[in-house]
C-alpha positions as CSV (number, residue, x, y, z in Angstrom):
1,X,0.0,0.0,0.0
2,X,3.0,2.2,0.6
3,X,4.3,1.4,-2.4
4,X,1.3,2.4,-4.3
5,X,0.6,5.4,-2.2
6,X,4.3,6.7,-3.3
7,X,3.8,5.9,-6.8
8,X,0.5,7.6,-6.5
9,X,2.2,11.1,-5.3
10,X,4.8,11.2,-7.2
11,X,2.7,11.2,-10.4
12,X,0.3,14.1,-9.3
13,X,3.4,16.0,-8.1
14,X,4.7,15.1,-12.2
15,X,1.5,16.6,-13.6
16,X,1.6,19.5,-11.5
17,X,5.3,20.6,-12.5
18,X,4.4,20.1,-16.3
19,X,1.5,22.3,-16.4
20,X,3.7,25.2,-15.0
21,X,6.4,24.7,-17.0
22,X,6.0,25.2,-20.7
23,X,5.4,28.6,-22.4
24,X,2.8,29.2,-24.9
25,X,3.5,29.3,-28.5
26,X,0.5,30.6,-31.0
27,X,-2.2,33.0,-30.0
28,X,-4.9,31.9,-27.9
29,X,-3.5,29.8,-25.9
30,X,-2.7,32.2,-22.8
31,X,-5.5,33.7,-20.3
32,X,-6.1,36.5,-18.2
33,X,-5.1,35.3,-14.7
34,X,-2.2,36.8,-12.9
35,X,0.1,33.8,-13.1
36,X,0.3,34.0,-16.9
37,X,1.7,37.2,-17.1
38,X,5.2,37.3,-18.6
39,X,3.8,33.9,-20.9
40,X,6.0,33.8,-24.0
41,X,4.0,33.6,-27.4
42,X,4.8,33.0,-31.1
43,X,1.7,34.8,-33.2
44,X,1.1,34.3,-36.8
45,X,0.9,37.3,-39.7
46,X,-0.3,36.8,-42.8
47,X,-0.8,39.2,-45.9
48,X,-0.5,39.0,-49.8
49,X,2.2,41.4,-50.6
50,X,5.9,41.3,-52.0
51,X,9.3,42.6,-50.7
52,X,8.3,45.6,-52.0
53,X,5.2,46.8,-51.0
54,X,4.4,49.1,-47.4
55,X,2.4,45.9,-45.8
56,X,5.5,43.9,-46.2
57,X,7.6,46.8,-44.6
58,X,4.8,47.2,-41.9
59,X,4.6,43.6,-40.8
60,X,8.5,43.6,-40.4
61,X,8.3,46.9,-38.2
62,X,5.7,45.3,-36.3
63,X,8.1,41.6,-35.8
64,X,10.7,43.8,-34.6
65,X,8.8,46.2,-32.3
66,X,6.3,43.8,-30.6
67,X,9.9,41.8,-29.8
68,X,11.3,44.7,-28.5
69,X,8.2,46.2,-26.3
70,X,7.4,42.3,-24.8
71,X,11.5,41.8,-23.7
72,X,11.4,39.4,-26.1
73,X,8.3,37.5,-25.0
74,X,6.5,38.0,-28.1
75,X,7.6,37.3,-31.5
76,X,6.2,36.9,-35.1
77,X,6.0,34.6,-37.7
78,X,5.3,36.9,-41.2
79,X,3.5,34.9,-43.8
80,X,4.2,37.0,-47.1
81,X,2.8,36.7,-50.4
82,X,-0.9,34.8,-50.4
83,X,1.4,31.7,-48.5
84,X,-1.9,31.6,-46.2
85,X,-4.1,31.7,-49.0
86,X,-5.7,34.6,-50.4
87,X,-7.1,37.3,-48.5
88,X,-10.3,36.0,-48.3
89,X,-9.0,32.5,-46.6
90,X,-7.0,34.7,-44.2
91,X,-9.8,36.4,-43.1
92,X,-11.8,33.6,-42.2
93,X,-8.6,32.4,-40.6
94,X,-8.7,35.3,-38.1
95,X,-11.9,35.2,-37.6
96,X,-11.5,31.6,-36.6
97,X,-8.5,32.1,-34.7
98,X,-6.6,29.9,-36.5
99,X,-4.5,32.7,-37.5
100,X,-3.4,35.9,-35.4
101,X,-3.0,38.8,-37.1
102,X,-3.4,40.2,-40.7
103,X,-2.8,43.1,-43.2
104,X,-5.6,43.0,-45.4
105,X,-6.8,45.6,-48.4
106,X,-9.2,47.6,-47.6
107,X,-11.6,46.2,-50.8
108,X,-11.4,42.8,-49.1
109,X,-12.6,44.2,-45.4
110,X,-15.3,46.2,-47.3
111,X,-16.8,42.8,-48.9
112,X,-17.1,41.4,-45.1
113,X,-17.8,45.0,-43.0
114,X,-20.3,47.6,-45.0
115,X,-19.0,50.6,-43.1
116,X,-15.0,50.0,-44.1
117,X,-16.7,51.3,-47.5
118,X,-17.0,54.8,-46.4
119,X,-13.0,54.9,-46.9
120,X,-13.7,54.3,-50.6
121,X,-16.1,57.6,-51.3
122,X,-14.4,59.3,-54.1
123,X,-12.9,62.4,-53.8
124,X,-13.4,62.8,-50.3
125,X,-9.6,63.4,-49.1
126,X,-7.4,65.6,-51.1
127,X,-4.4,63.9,-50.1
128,X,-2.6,61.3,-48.2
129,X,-2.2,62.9,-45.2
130,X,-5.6,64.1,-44.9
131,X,-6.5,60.6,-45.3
132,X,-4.2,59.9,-42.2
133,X,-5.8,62.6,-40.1
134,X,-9.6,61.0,-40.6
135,X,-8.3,58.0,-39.5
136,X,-8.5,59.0,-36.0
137,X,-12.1,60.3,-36.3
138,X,-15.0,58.8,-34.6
139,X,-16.2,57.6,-37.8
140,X,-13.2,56.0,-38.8
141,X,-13.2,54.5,-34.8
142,X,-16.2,53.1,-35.2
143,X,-15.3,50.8,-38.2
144,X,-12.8,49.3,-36.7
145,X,-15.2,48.5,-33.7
146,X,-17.8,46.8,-36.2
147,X,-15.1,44.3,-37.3
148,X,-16.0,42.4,-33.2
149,X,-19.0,41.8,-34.8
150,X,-17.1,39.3,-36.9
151,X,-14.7,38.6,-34.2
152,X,-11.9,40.2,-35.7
153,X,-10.0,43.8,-33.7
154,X,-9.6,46.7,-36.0
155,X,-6.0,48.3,-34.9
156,X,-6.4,50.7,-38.2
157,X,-5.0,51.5,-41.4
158,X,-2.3,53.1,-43.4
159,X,-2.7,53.5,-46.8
160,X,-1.0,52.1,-50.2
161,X,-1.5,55.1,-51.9
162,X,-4.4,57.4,-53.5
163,X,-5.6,55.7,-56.8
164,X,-5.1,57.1,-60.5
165,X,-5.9,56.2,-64.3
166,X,-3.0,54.7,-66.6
167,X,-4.3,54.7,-70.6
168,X,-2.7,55.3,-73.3
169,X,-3.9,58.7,-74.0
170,X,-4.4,61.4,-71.0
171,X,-8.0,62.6,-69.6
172,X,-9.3,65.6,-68.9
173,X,-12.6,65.3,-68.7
174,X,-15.8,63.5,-67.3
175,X,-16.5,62.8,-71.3
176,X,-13.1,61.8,-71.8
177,X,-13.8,58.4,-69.9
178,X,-17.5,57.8,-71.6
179,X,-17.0,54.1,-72.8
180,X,-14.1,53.7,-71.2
181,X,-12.9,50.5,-70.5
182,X,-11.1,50.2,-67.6
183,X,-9.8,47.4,-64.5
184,X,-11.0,48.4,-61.2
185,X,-10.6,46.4,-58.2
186,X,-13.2,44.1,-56.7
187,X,-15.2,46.6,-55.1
188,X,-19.1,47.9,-55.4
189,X,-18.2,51.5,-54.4
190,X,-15.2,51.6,-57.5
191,X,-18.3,50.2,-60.0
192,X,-20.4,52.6,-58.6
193,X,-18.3,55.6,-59.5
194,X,-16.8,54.8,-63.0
195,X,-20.2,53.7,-64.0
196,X,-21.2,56.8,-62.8
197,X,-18.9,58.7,-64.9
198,X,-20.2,56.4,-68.2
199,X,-16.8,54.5,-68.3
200,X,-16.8,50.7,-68.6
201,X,-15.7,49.0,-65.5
202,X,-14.0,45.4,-65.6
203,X,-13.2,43.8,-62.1
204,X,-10.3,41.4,-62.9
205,X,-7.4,39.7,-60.9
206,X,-4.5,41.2,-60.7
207,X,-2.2,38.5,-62.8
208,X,-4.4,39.1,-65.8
209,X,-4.1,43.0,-66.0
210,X,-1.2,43.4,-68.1
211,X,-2.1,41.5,-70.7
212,X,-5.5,42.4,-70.8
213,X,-4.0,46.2,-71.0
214,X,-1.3,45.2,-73.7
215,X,-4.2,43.4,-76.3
216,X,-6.8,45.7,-75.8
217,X,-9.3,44.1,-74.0
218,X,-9.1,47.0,-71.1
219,X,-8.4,50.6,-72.4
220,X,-6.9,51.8,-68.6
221,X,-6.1,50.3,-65.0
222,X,-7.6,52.2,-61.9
223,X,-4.0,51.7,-59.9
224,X,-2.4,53.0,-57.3
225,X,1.5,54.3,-57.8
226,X,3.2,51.1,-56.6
227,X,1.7,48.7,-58.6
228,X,1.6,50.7,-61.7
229,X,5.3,50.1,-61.2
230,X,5.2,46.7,-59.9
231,X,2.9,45.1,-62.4
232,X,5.0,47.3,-65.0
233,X,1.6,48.8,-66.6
234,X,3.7,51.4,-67.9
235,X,4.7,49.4,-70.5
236,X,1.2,48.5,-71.7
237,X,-0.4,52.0,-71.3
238,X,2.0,55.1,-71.1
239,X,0.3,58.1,-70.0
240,X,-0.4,58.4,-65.9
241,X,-3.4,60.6,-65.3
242,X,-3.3,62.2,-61.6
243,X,-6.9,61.9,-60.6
244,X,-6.4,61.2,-56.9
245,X,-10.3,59.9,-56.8
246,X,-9.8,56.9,-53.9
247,X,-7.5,56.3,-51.0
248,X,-6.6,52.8,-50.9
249,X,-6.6,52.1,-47.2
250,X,-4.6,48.6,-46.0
251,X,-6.4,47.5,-42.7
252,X,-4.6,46.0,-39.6
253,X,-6.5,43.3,-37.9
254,X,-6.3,40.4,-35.2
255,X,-8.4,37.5,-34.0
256,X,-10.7,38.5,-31.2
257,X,-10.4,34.4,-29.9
258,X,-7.0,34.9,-30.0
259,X,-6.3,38.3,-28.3
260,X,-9.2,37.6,-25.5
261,X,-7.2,35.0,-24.0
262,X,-4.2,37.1,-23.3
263,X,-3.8,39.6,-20.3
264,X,-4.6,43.2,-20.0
265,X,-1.2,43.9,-19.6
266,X,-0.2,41.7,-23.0
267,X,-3.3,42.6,-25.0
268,X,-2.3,46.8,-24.3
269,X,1.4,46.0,-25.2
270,X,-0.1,44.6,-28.5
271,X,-2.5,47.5,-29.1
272,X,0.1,50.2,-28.5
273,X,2.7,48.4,-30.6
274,X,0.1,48.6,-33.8
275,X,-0.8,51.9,-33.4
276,X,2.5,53.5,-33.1
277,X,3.5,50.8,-36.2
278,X,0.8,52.1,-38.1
279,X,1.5,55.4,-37.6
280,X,5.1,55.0,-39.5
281,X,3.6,52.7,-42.0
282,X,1.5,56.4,-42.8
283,X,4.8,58.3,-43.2
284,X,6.2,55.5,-44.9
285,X,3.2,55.3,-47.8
286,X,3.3,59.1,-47.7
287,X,7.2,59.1,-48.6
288,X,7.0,56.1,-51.3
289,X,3.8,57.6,-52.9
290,X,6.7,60.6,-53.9
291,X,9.4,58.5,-55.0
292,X,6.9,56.0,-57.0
293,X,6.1,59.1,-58.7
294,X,9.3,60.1,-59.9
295,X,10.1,56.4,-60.6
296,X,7.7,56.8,-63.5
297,X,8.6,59.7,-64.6
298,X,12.5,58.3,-64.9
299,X,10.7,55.3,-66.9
300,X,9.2,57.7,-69.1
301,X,5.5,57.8,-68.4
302,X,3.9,61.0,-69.3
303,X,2.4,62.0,-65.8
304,X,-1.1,63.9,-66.9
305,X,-2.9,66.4,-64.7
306,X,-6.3,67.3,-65.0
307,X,-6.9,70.8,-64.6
308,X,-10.3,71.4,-63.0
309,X,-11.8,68.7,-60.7
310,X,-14.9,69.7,-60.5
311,X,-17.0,67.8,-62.7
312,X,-15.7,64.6,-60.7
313,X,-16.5,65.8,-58.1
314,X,-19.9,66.6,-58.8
315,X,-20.7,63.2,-59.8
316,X,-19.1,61.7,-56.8
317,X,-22.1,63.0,-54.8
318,X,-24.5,60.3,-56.6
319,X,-21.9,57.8,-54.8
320,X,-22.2,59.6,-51.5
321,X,-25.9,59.2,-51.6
322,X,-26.1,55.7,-52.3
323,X,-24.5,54.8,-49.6
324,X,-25.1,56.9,-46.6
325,X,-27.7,54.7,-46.3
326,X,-25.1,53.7,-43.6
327,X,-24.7,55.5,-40.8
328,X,-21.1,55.3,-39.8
329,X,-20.6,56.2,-43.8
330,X,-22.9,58.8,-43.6
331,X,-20.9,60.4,-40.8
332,X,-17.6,60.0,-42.1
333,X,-18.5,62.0,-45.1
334,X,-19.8,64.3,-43.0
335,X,-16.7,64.9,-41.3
336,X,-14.2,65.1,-43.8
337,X,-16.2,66.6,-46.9
């Protein structure tokens, strides 16, 4: 019986030191209580973007920051490139849980949140860093707060740059894109407004674009600087029209599941981190926008400016209306018009 007894204790006692032994790796695995504080965790980041690109950039700054604020606690795995899947899979992958974190475009977020859209209303920020300033409005705010809904944490956005026209001739006009057939990215607000405007919108994926461009099936590409570059549509279409119509917002987001399970005191070093990450991925987009600019100028494309605005403008409105049927969207034109 003594025997047994002994064996008996010494297994309990075995159980007990394994269970405070190991640290966490992956999100949600950790909890709130006291004794977890100072857990070490190995989260997941996924997004669809090359070397190149400002999400890539971010993720890194965020990698090495989150290290640096957690002593080394935290640390990140960055899956580049779709290697998740495409930004629809890693979506549902956050929302699940199954994956931490995620940069993800903006027309993505917009499929899966309605108010996200309101950051898509044409013409409503003249530049990129009034783009950055409405990001802290309430309106903006409460965006990010819709996306518990779907059990995902809004930490914000910076942006990949303002979107423009590349053709082969330049425009200048509202009747100067009547017919026109041009690429826009999967997104109802973008088909709203060319189609508004009497052009010919064609949403597309992105592999496709140049050759569609090069045999005529498109006449322009609705792009932002970096992948005019990237994609090389230069080549294809020549002339660079400055319309400035959309910001093209990336948005920041984690797995509620995931983050829930964590302490106060992790879950604030977390949130702090992405904010003051995000807030140099701004500068960043702000200061590549520039030199993507003169990029194409040094490769020759014929940068166009259209000298009176106006008319866009005006017919931006009918895009306003149709959908401040949301409220969040209805106040974040309010604000920034």
């Amino acid at each position: 019986m003594k025997k047994w007894f002994c064996m008996l204790v010494l297994g309990a006692l075995a159980v007990v030191l394994a269970a405070c032994g190991g640290d966490s790796t992956g999100g949600g695995s950790g909890d709130t209580s006291d004794a977890d504080k100072g857990q070490a965790y190995t989260f997941k980041l996924g997004h669809e973007a090359a070397d190149s690109h400002i999400k890539f950039k971010v993720a890194e700054k965020f990698a090495e920051e989150l290290e640096k604020n957690s002593d080394g606690r935290m640390k990140v795995n960055i899956y580049p490139a779709n290697q998740l899947g495409k930004e629809a899979d890693m979506q549902q992958q956050v929302e699940s849980g199954t994956l931490d974190f995620a940069i993800l475009s903006n027309g993505t977020m917009s499929s899966i949140s309605e108010s996200i859209n309101g950051w898509f209303m044409p013409y409503l920020f003249e530049d990129l860093e009034a783009a950055a300033k409405a990001s802290s409005s309430e309106p903006a705010k409460q965006m990010m707060t819709d996306l518990e809904d779907k059990s995902m944490i809004g930490y914000g956005v910076f942006f990949a740059g303002q979107r423009h026209i590349i053709a082969s001739k330049g425009l200048q006009s509202v009747a100067d894109l009547k017919g026109l057939k041009i690429r826009i990215p999967g997104s109802p607000v973008f088909e709203s407004y060319y189609k508004a405007l009497g052009a010919g919108p064609a949403s597309m994926p992105l592999p496709e674009v140049y050759t569609s461009l090069s045999t005529g099936v498109i006449d322009a590409v609705d792009t932002d600087l970096d992948a005019a570059v990237s994609q090389k549509f230069y080549e294809a279409a020549e002339v660079l029209t400055l319309t400035g119509h959309i910001v093209f917002p990336e948005v920041v987001i984690g797995s509620k599941n995931v983050i829930d399970g964590l302490s106060e005191e992790d879950r604030q070093i977390i949130a702090d981190t992405w904010q003051s990450v995000i807030d140099w991925g701004v500068q960043e987009g702000i200061a590549k926008n520039d030199a993507l600019l003169q990029e194409l100028k040094d490769l020759g494309v014929t940068v166009n400016e259209i000298s009176d605005l106006t008319a866009f403008k005006e017919v931006s409105k009918s895009v306003y209306e149709q959908y401040s049927s949301n409220d969040t969207i209805k106040a974040f034109i309010e604000a920034n018009q």
